[in-house]
C-alpha positions as a Markdown table, in Angstrom:
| # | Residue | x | y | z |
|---|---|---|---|---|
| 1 | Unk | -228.0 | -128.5 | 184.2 |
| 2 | Unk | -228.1 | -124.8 | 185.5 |
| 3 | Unk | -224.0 | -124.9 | 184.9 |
| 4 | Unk | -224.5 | -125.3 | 181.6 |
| 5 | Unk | -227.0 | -122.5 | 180.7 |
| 6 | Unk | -224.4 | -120.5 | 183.2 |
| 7 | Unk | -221.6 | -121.1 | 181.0 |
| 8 | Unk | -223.7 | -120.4 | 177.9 |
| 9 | Unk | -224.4 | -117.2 | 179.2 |
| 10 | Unk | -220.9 | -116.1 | 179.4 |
| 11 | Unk | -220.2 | -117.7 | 176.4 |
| 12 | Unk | -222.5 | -115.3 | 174.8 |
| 13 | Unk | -221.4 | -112.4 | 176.2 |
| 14 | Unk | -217.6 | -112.7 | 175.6 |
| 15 | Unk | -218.3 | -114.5 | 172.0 |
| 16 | Unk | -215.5 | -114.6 | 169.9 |
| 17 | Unk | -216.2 | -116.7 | 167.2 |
| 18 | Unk | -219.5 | -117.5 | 165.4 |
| 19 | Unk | -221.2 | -120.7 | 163.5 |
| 20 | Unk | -220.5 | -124.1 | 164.7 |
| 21 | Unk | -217.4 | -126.7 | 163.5 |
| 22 | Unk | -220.3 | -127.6 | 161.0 |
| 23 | Unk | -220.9 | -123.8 | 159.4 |
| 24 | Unk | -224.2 | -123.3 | 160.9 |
| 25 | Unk | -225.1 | -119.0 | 160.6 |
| 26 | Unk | -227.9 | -119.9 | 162.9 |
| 27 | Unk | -225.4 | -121.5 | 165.9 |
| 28 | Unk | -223.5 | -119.1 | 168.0 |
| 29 | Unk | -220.2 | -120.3 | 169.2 |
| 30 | Unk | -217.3 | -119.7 | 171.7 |
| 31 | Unk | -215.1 | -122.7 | 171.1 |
| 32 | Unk | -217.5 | -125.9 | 171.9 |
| 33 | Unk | -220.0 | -123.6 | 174.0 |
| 34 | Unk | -222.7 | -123.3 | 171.2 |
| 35 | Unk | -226.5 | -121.5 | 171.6 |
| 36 | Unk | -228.8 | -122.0 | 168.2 |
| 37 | Unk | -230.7 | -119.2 | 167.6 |
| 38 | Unk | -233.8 | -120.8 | 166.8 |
| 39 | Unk | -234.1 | -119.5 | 162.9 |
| 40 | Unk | -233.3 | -123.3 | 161.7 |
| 41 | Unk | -232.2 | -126.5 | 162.8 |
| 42 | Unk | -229.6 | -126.6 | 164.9 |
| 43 | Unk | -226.0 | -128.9 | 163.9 |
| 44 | Unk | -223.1 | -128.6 | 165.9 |
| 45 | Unk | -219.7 | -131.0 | 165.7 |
| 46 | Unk | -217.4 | -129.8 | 169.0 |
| 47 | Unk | -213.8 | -130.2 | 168.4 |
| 48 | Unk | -211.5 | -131.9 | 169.7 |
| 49 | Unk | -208.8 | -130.7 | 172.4 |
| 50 | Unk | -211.6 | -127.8 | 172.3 |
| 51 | Unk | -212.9 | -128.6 | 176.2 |
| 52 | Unk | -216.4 | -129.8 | 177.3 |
| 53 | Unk | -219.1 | -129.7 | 175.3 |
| 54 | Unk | -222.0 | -127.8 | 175.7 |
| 55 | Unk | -225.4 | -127.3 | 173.5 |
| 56 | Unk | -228.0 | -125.0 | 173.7 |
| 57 | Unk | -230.8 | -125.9 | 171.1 |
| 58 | Unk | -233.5 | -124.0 | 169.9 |
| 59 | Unk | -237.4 | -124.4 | 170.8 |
| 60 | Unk | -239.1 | -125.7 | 167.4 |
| 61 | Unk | -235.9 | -126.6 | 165.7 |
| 62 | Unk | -234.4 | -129.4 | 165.3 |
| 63 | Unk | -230.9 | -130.4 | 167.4 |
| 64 | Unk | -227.6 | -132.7 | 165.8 |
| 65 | Unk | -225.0 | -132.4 | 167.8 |
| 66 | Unk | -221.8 | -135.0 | 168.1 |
| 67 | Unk | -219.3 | -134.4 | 171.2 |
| 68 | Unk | -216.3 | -135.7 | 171.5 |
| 69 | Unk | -214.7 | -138.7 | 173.7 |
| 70 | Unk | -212.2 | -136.9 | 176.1 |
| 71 | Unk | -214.4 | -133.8 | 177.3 |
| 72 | Unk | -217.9 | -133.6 | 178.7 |
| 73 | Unk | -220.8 | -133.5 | 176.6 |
| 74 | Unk | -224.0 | -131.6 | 178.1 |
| 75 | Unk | -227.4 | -131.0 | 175.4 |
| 76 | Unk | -230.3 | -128.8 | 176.0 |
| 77 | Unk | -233.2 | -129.8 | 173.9 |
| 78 | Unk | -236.1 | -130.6 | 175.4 |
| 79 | Unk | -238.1 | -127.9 | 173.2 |
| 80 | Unk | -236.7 | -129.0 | 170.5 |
| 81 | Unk | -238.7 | -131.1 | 167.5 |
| 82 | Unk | -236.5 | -133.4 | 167.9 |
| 83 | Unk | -233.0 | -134.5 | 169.1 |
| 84 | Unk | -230.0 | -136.7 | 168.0 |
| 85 | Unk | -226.7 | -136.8 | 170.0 |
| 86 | Unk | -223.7 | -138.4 | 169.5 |
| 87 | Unk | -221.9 | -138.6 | 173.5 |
| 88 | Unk | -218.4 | -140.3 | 171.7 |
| 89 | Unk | -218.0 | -142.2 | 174.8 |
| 90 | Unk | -217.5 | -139.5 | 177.3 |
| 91 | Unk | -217.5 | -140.2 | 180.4 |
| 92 | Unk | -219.7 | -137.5 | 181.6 |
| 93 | Unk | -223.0 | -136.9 | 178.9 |
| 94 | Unk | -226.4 | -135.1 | 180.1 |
| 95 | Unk | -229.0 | -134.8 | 177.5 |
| 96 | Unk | -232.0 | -133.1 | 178.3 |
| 97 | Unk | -234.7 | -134.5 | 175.6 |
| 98 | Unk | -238.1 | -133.3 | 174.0 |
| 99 | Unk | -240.7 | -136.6 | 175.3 |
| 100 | Unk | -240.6 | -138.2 | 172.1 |
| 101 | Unk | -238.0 | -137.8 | 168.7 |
| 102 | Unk | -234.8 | -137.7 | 170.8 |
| 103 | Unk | -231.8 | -140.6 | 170.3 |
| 104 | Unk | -229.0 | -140.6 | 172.6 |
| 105 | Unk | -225.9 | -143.0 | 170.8 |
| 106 | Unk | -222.4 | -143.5 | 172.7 |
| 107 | Unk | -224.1 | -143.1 | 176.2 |
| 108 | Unk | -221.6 | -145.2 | 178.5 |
| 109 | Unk | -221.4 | -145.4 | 182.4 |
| 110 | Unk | -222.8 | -143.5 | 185.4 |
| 111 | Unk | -222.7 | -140.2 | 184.1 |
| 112 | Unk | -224.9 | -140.9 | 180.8 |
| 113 | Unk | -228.2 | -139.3 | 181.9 |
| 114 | Unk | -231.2 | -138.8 | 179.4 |
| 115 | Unk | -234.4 | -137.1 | 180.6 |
| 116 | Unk | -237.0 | -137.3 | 178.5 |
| 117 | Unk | -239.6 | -134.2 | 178.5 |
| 118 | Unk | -239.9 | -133.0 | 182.3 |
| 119 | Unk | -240.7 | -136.2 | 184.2 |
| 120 | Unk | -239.3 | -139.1 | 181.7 |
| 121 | Unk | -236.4 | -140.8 | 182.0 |
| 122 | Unk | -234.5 | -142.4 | 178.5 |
| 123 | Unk | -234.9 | -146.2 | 177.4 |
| 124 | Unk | -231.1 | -147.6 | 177.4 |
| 125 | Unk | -230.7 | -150.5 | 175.0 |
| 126 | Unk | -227.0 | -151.5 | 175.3 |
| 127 | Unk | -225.2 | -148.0 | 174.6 |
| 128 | Unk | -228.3 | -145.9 | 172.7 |
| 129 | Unk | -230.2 | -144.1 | 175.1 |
| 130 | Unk | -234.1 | -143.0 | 173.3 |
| 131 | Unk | -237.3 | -141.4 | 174.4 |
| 132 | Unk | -240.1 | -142.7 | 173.2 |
């Protein structure tokens, strides 16, 4: 996960492009590398053929965000009030979730990890990942 606020970082610092696919003011973007500022709820849609994508949410917001199937899909919310992803399949999808309020859907294969608050790990029912 430290990869992921890494790239964030840089993402940040050589930003091109602001608001998310989904018009957010509040969401800071460089392609589908997105950090929400934390003045509202936080909705991001990454594009596709737009690489791997990443999330950043906000502490004390809340955090939408829908990847897409061919790129890797890494959320940060586990200070967020709560959490709803959409992995699309990938085959690659790290969520890190508040302890309760957070839905994982699409979640396939080795790579679909969920933590749930510091020490939790995700309920898996089929291909929807939750925390209680």
């Amino acid at each position: 996960m430290s990869s992921i606020v890494i790239r964030l970082a840089i993402a940040l610092t050589a930003l091109s492009a602001c608001g998310s696919d989904s018009g957010n003011v509040n969401t800071v973007c460089n392609g589908n590398l997105c950090v929400c500022d934390g003045t509202g709820g936080c909705s991001n849609e990454c594009a596709a053929a737009g690489g791997p994508c990443h999330a950043q949410c906000a502490a004390g917001q809340s955090c939408d965000t829908t990847c897409i199937g061919e790129a890797e899909c890494h959320v940060e919310c586990m200070q967020s009030t709560s959490c709803n992803v959409d992995c699309a399949n990938s085959a690659e999808c790290h969520v890190t979730c508040p302890t309760t309020g957070c839905k994982v859907d699409n979640c396939v294969g080795a790579q679909c990890i969920v933590a749930c608050g510091v020490n939790g790990t995700g309920t898996h029912s089929g291909t929807t990942v939750t925390c209680p």
